[in-house]
Every structure is written in C-alpha cells, then in structure tokens.
C-alpha positions in Angstrom: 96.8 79.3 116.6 99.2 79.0 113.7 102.6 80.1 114.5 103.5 82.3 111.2 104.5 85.7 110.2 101.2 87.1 111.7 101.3 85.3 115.0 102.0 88.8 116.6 99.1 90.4 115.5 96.8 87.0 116.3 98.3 87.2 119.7 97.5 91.1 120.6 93.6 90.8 118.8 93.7 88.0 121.2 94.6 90.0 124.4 92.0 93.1 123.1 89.2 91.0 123.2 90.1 89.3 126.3 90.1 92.7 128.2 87.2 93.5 126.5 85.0 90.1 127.3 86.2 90.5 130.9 85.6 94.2 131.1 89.0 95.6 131.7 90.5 98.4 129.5 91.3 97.8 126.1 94.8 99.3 125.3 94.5 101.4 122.0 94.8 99.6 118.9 98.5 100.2 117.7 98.1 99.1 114.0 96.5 102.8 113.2 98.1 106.3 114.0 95.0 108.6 115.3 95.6 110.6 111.9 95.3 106.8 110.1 92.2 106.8 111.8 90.5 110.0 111.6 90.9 109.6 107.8 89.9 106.4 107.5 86.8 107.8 109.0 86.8 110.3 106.6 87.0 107.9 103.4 84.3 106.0 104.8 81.8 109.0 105.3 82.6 110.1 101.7 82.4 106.7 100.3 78.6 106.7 101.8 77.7 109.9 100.6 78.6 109.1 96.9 76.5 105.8 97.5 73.5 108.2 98.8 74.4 110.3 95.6 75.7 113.2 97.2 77.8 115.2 95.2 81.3 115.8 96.0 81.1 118.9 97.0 78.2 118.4 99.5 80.4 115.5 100.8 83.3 118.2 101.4 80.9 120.4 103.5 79.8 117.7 105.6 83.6 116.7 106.3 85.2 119.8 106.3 82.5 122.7 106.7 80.2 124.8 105.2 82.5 128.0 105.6 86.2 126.0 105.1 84.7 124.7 101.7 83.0 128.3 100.4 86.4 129.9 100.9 88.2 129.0 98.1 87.0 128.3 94.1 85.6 124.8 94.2 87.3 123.8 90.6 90.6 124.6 92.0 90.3 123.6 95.9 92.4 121.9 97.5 89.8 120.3 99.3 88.1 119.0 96.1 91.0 117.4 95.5 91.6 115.9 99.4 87.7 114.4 98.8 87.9 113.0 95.1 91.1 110.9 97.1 88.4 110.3 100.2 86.0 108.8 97.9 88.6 106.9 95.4 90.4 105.4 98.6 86.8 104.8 100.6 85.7 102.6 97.6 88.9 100.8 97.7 88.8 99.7 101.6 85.0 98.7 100.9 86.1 96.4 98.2 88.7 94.6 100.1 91.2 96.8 101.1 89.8 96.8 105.0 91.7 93.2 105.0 95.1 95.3 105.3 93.6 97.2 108.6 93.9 93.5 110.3 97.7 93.5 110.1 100.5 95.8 111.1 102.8 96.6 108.5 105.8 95.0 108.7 109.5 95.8 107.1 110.6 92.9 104.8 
C-alpha cells in the first residue's frame, strides 16, 4: 500500500472490510455525517426519478410527501427549490463526483 496523503483512509477501508469478511461489526463509516448521508440518498433518488422522467415535483412527493409538498405554492416552494439542488447535485455525484465520497476531507 502506498504510503501518501491518503494512507489513512486506505488503512481504515482496510480495517471495514476486514471486520466485515470475518463477520465482526463494522464501525460506522466516519467520512459521512448521517445528514451527509441521508441527503446523499436523497440526490440519488431524485437523480433516478428525472432519469425515469418524473417530473420534479412528483420527485418532491416521493421524498418529502404528498401533504408537506401540497402545502405551499409549488412556483414558490421551498421544497422545489431543495429538489431542483437534489437533482443538479445527484447528476454531479453520478458523473464523477462519488470519487470524493472515497476520501475524508482534509484541512490543507
């Protein structure tokens, strides 16, 4: 394994699967907050549904609600805006941008 500024990040993958292959718990993955991840989750869901041709407000009731989404003016809601950002920031983790998910980010 190279020894380089991403060593540390080699070294605890390398531990994960370990516990994994040997059937011991895997300690949670520190690279992502649980908020990181839950809208990560999100952007990936809304990138599908565009691909499927959903529209983007169908895509907001399937994240968000039926009910949540009807209660405001969909030109001017807040959650239009949240999932044009889902959809924009889905397509940009499918066309490469997962590659920064493999590292932890690190202060210069």
């Amino acid at each position: 394994m190279p020894l380089d500024a991403h060593s540390l990040d080699r070294v605890q993958s390398l531990i994960r699967l370990w516990r994994s292959l040997h059937g011991l718990p895997v300690p949670q993955d520190s690279r992502m907050t649980a908020q990181q991840r839950r809208r990560l989750k999100n952007m990936l869901r809304a990138a599908d549904g565009r691909l499927h041709n959903a529209d983007y407000r169908e895509i907001a009731e399937a994240i968000f609600g039926v009910e949540r989404v009807a209660s405001d003016p969909w030109k001017t809601s807040a959650l239009r805006d949240a999932v044009l950002d889902l959809v924009k920031d889905g397509f940009a983790m499918i066309d490469g941008g997962y590659r920064k998910l493999l590292r932890h980010r690190r202060r210069s």
